[in-house]
Each structure stands twice: as structure tokens, then as C-alpha cells.
N, C-alpha and C positions, 0 to 999 in steps of 0.2 A: 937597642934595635935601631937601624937606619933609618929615618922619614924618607918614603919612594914619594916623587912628582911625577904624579900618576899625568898631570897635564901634559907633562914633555913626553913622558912614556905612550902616551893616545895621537901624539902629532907625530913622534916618530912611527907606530906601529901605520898609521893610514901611509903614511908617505911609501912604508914599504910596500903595503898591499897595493897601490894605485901606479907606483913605480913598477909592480911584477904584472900588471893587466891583468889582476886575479881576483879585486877587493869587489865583495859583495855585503853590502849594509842592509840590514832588516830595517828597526826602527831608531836602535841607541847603541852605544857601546857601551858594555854593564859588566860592572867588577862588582864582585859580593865579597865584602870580607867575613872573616869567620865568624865575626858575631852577627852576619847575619842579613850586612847595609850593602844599600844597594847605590851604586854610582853612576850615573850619567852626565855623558856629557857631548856639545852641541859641536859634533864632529864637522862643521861646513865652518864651524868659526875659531875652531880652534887651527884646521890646515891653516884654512885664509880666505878671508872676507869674500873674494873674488871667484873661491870657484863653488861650479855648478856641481851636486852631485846627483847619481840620479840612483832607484833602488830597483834591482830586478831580483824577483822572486816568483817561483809557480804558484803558491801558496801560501797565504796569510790568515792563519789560525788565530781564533780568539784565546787570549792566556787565560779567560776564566771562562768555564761550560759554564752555555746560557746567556753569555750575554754579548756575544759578537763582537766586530772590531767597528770602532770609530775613526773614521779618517777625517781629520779637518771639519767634523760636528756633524758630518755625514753617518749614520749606522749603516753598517754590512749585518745582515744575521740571518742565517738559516733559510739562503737561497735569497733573500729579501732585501731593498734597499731603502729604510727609514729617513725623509728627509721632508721640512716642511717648503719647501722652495726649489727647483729647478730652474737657472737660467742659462739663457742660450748664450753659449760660447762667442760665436762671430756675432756682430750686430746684424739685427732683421731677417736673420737665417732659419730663427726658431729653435725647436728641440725636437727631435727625430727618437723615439721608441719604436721600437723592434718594428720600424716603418711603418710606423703613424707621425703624424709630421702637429707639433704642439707650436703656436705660432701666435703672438697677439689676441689672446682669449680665442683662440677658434682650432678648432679641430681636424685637421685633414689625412682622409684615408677615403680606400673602395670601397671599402666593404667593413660592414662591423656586425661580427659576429654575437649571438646570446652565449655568455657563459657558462649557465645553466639548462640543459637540454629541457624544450617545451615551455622554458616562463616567457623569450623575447626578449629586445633590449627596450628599457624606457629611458625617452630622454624628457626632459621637464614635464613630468607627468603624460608624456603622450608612447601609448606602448608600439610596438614595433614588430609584427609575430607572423612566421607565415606569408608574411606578402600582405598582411594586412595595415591598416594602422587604426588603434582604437583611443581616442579622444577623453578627458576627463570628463566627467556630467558636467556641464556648463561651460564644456570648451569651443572652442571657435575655431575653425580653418580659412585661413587667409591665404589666397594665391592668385596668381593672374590668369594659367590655366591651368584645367585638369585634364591630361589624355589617356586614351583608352589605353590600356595593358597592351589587350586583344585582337589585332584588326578587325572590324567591323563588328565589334559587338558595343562598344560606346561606353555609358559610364554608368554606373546603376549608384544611386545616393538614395537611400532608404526608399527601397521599392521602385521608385523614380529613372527609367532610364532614359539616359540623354544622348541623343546619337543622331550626329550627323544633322547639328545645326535644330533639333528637334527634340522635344521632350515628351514620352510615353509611359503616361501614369500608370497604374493598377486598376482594374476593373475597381468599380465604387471610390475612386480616390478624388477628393476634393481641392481644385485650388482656393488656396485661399489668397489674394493679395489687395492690396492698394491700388496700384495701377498695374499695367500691362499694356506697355507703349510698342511701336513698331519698330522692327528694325533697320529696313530699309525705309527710306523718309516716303510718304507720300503713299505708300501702300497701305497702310493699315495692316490690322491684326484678322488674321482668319481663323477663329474657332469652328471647328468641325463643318467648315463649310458657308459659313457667316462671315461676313467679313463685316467686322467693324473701322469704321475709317470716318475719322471728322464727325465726330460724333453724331454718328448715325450707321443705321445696320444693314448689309444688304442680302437677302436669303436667296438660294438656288430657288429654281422655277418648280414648285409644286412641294416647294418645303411647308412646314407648320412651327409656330408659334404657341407652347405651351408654357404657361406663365400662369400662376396666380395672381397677381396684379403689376400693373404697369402706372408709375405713378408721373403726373406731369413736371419737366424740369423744370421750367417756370411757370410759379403761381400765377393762377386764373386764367392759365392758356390754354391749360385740356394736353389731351395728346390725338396728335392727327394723324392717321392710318389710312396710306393710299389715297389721300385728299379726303377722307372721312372725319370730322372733329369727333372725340368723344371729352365733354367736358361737362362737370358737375353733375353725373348719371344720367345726360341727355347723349344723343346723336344727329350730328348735322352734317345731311349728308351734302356735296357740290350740289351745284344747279343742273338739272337734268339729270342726276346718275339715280342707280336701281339699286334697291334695297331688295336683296334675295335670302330670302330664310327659310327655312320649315316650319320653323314654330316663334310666334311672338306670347311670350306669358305677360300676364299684369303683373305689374312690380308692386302694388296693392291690393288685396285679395277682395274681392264681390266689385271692386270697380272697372275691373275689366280694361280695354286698349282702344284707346282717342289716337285715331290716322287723321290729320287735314277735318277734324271737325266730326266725323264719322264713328261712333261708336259698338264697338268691337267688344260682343259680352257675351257669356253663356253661351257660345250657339249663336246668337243673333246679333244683326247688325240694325244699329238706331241710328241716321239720315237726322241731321238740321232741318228743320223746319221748308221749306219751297225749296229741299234738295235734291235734286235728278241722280236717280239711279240707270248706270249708261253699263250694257252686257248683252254679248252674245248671245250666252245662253245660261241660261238657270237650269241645273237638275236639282231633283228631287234629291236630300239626305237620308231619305228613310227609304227601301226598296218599296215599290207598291202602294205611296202615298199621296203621292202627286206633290205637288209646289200651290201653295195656298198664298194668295195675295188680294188683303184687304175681305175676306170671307171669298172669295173665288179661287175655286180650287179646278188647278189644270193639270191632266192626268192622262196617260197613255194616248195624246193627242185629243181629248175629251175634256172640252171647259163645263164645269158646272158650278154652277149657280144661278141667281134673278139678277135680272137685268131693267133697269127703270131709266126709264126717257122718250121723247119723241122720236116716231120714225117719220122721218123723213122722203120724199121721192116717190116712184112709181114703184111700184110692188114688183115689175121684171126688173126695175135697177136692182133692187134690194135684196131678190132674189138671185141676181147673178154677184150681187155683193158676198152673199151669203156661202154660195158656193164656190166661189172662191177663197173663201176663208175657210172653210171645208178641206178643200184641196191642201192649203198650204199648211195646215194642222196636219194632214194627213202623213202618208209615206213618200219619200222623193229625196232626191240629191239638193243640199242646204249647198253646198260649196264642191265645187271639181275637183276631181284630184288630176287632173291634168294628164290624159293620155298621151303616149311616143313610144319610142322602138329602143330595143334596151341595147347597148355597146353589145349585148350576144344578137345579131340583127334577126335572129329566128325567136325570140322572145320581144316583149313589150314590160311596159313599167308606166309608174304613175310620179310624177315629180314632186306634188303638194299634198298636205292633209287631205284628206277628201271630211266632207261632215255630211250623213245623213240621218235620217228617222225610219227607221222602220218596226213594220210592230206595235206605231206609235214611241214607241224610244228613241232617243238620239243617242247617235255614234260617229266616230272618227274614225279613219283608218289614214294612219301615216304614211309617208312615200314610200313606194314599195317597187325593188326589181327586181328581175328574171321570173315574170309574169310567165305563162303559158297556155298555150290553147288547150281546151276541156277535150278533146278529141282532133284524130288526125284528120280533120275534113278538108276534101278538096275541090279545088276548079278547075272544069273540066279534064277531068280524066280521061275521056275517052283522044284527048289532044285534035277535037275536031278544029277546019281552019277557022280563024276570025282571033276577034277579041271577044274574054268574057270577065267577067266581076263575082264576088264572093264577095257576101258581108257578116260580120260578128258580133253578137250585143256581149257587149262588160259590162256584167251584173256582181251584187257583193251581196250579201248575207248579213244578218247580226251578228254570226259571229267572227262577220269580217273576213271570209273567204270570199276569194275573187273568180268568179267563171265564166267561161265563154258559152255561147248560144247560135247555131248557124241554122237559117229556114230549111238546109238540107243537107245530106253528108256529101252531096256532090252538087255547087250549082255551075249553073252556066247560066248568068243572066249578061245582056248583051251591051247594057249599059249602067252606067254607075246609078242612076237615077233610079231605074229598073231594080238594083240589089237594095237601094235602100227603102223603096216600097215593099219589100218582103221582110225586111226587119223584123226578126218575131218580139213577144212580148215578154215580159221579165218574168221569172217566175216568180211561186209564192213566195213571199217572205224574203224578194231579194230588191232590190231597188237600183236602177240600171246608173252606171258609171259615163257609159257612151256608147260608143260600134268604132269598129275597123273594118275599113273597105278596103281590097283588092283586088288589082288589075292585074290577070296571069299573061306572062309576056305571049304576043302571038301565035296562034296556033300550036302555043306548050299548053301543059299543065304544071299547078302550082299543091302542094302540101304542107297544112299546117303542122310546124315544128320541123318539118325538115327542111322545107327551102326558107330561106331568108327573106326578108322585108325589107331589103336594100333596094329602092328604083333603079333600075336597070342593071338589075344582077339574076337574080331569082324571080323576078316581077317585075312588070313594067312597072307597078306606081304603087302608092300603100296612101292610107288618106285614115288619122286620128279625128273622131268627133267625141268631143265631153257632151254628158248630156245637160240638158236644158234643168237648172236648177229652182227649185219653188221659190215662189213670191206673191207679196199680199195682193188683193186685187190693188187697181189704182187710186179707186178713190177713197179708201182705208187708209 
């Protein structure tokens, strides 16, 4: 049998097929002889070194199920493309999958979809789901800013939302931090209305400071409140200011509260030794007791007790001594309350405290206006010609009711002198304030409460008198 050179017989058969513009190469040119072998051989080198060949085909099937084709150490198999390396073709261009763009470790695309409906994507442990993003337990968020999704709804960080330059906590939520500096220089920080600035605090006008303790930031200085020191459990108040409280307690129990030497105990106050007790007035603590000083007890205007020493003088001195200190125990105006005409000019009012006794008790009545006359009495009524005068006693009561009193429900006296010789007298139990005199303009008549007390409006003239206030005799 003839030896065939199957090598000439491969370089002539390509030369036909590439000469007819018809050769199509899979992967080898393969002769099987009968028993079985298989031949290949390396058709680009047997034409000739120089030419290029290229292979088109629809379809490249694996020759063994299951295990796909390999191109050049690449795997193809079952839709899938096995390979531990992709690199990019052009230099710095990267690697482009189904438009996601693979480039110098980093990943670029819009949008990146979760595979699996409802788990999210996670990238280095940080998941991705929803719109949300959920962090590992002990992870960190690092960025320069965070902005709102939502217009105008801000940024909510556990409970915490921050919006619009401003951060609003949770009902009961706690800051906790180190510092909390300003952000514009020079302002300070405003906590609910407090501004801290330069270390120190400044509160709105009729705010309150509740604190259980305030400690001093430098030892042995105290802390100073409004020019007050409070330092080592003392108080030192400025020179001349006023210490205003309701209630001072002993900060030691049975020893009771030392003012400027004066002790402050039980109920009672204990005076140094040749110390002067200087007071208006002393009432009684107990209703119905009187004020007891030194076994002399004074009472409903009633001093009782003995009395030891020489009397001195003539017996009508002593006697008008006597009675005048009588009087001035008695009932009467201690202090005026200052009679005028009220901004309503058909009423009157009182400007000052007024302080009297009556009853033997003492009372005050504070400034008081749109006073009014006890009745409508008038001057001259019948509008005879001339000038005539009306006069008023302001009297008050214990329980500090104010009334008026006229010698008639119509006068006509014809001069001012004249009206206050008729000045009637106070009644029971009331103790007279002063009198209002008026002058009804010519040949008119005047009514109280309905004409005004304006000089020459409703009345020629109006005239306030306080009455004459008690005092000890003189040479007491």
C-alpha cells in the first residue's frame, strides 16, 4: 500500500478552499484512520507562517456533555463564562459588562439592582434595601454631608431630626456630649432660650433656674448670682441690696436665725444687750391678745399694767399729758392716704397707704381709685343767683370701706369757710380720711357723680383736705 503525505495533501486542500472564498475552519483539520487515530495539524503553519487566518462559525459546541469549550484557558459552559482574570483590552479603558464599566479596582454604573427580590444589595458589609441603608453593629458613617431625600423634612438619625441648620430631639431625649461650641464666632450657644456665651449664661426676663446644685468653678470663690456671693453655705449680699424671702429656716435645729446680731427663734426675737428696737408698728400674733412688752400688755388701744416712778409737774400738765395720750391710743388716721380727683374727674381716689386705728385696732387701706359719692347730693338746686359751697367728710370703716357724708342732701352755703363749719362728724366705727369742698359754678347747680370736679368745667373750684393725723402730746 502507498505511504499518503497527508502534510502536502492539508497545504494543498487549504490552498483550494481559501482560493474558492469558501474555507471555513472550526478548530483543527482531523483525519481518523480506521484504527481509530486521530490527526491534527497546525493549518496557519503549514500554508505559511505569514498568513492570518480567522474562524467563523454560529456555534461552538462542546465535544463532551458537561463540560463546555475552552478557548485559550477561558471556559464557555452552560450560558456561563469561567475565568479567574479579566483584563482590559485598550490601556486605562477598563472592562465594560453588560454596561457596568470594571476599571482600576472600582466599579462604575447607575444603578445596581438586588438580585434576589426583598434581601438588598450588601457591599462590605453595609446593606443596601429600600431606600434604606443598614450599617454592621459597630459600623461608622463617614461623610462631609448628609441631605434631606425629602424637601423640607431634614434628616432623622435615630429619633434625632436635624433640619434646616437645627437639631430636634425626641420628647425625653438626652444630650449627652463634651462640648458644644458655637457656630457662628462670638454668639454663643442658645439652649431653649439661654444663651451660653463666654462662659457664662444669660436667661430671658422672668425665666427660672432649676438645678439641684450649682458648684463653684473656682475653689474658694463661691458662685456669685446677680452681685449675690453664695460661698461655703453663707450669703453675702452687695452693699445696700435687699434680701426678699418668705421664709428664712435654721440650718441647725433649736438654734434658730442670727440677722446682724439679732436672734431670730421659736416665734421670738432676742435684741443684744443696749439694742434698739426701731418699728412702726407691732400687732398682736395671737387675735384678742394684745402685744405684751416687758409685763405691759397693750390691747385694743388699752395699756395695762403698774406703772412706778415720780410724777413730775403740775397736775393740769399731767393731766393734759394724760389726755393726750388717751387720744393718740385711741381711734384716728396714723397716716393719709392722700385725697384727689380720679382721671374719671366725677370720682376721687386716694394716692398713698392710708394707716388707721379703729375699734382700737390698726389698719391700712392701700391706694385706691374710682372712689364715689355715698349719695347724689347736690348744691343748690334750686340754681338760685350767687355763689354757693358743698362740703364731704371721707370716712373708712374697719373693714376698709370708703364713704362720703354731706351736712345735707342740698346745701347752699355761701362761702367755703361757711361749708366747712358744717362738716358733720364721722360716724360709728369709721374714722374720717378728710372732706371735699365744692364751689358750684355761678348761679348753676352742681351733682354728685354726675357733674365732674374739673375747675371750670362742671364747678368753679374743688378743694382736697386729708384729715389731721394722731400724735403724742409734745412733751412725751
Amino acid at each position: 500500500m502507498r505511504k499518503i503525505n497527508w502534510q502536502v495533501l492539508a497545504a494543498v486542500l487549504v490552498f483550494l478552499f481559501v482560493g474558492m472564498d469558501a474555507w471555513a475552519v472550526r478548530d483543527n483539520i482531523r483525519r481518523e484512520y480506521t484504527e481509530k487515530q486521530t490527526f491534527e495539524a497546525d493549518v496557519e503553519f503549514v500554508v505559511a507562517p505569514s498568513l492570518t487566518l480567522g474562524v467563523k462559525s454560529d456555534t461552538i459546541s462542546e465535544m463532551t456533555s458537561g463540560s463546555g469549550v475552552t478557548v485559550d484557558g477561558v471556559k464557555l459552559k452552560d450560558g456561563d463564562v469561567y475565568t479567574d482574570v479579566i483584563y482590559e483590552e485598550t490601556a486605562a479603558t477598563g472592562v465594560t459588562v453588560d454596561g457596568v464599566k470594571l476599571k482600576d479596582s472600582a466599579v462604575y454604573t447607575d444603578t445596581i439592582t438586588e438580585k434576589t427580590a426583598a434581601t438588598g444589595v450588601t457591599a462590605d458589609g453595609v446593606l443596601l434595601k429600600d431606600g434604606s441603608v443598614v450599617c454592621a453593629d459597630g459600623g461608622t458613617v463617614e461623610a462631609d454631608a448628609v441631605n434631606e431625600a425629602t424637601a423640607a423634612t431634614g434628616v432623622t438619625v435615630d429619633g434625632v431630626l436635624i433640619k434646616d441648620g437645627g437639631v430636634v430631639l425626641a420628647d425625653g431625649a438626652v444630650i449627652e456630649a463634651d462640648t458644644v461650641n458655637e457656630a457662628t464666632a462670638a454668639t454663643g450657644v442658645t439652649v431653649d432660650g439661654v444663651l451660653v456665651k463666654d462662659g457664662g449664661a444669660v436667661f430671658a426676663d422672668g425665666a427660672v433656674i432649676e438645678v439641684d446644685t450649682v458648684n463653684e468653678a473656682t475653689d474658694a470663690t463661691g458662685v456669685t448670682a446677680d452681685g449675690v456671693l453664695l460661698k461655703d453655705g453663707g450669703i453675702v449680699c452687695a452693699d445696700a441690696a435687699t434680701l426678699e424671702v418668705d421664709t428664712v429656716n435654721e440650718a441647725t435645729a433649736a438654734t434658730g436665725v442670727t440677722i446682724d446680731g439679732v436672734l431670730v427663734k421659736d416665734g421670738g426675737v432676742v435684741l443684744a444687750d443696749a439694742a434698739t428696737l426701731e418699728v412702726d408698728t407691732i400687732n398682736e400674733a395671737t387675735a384678742a391678745n394684745g402685744v405684751s412688752i416687758d409685763g405691759v400688755t397693750l390691747k385694743d388701744g388699752v395699756v395695762t399694767g403698774s406703772v412706778t416712778g415720780a410724777v413730775t409737774g403740775a397736775a393740769s400738765t399731767n393731766t393734759t399729758q394724760g389726755n393726750g395720750l388717751i387720744v393718740y391710743l385711741g381711734n384716728g388716721l396714723l397716716q393719709i392716704g392722700t385725697l384727689t380727683i380720679s382721671a374719671t374727674p366725677e370720682q376721687f381716689k386716694t394716692t398713698t397707704t392710708a394707716y388707721y386705728r379703729a375699734s382700737g385696732i390698726q389698719f391700712n387701706k392701700t391706694a385706691t381709685d374710682s372712689l364715689t359719692f355715698s349719695a347724689a347730693d347736690t348744691i343748690n338746686v334750686g340754681t338760685a343767683a350767687g355763689d354757693y359751697y358743698g362740703i364731704w367728710l371721707v370716712q373708712i370703716d374697719a373693714a376698709g370701706t370708703v364713704s362720703t357724708k354731706s351736712p345735707a342732701a342740698d346745701q347752699v352755703y355761701t362761702s367755703s369757710a361757711l361749708a366747712i363749719a358744717a362738716l358733720p362728724a364721722v360716724d360709728a366705727g369709721n374714722v374720717a380720711l378728710g372732706y371735699i369742698v365744692v364751689q358750684a359754678k355761678t348761679d348753676l347747680s352742681w351733682t354728685a357723680n354726675t357733674d365732674d370736679m374739673t375747675a371750670a368745667s362742671d364747678c368753679a373750684a374743688v378743694t382736697f383736705v386729708d384729715a389731721t393725723v394722731l400724735a403724742l402730746p409734745a412733751s412725751i
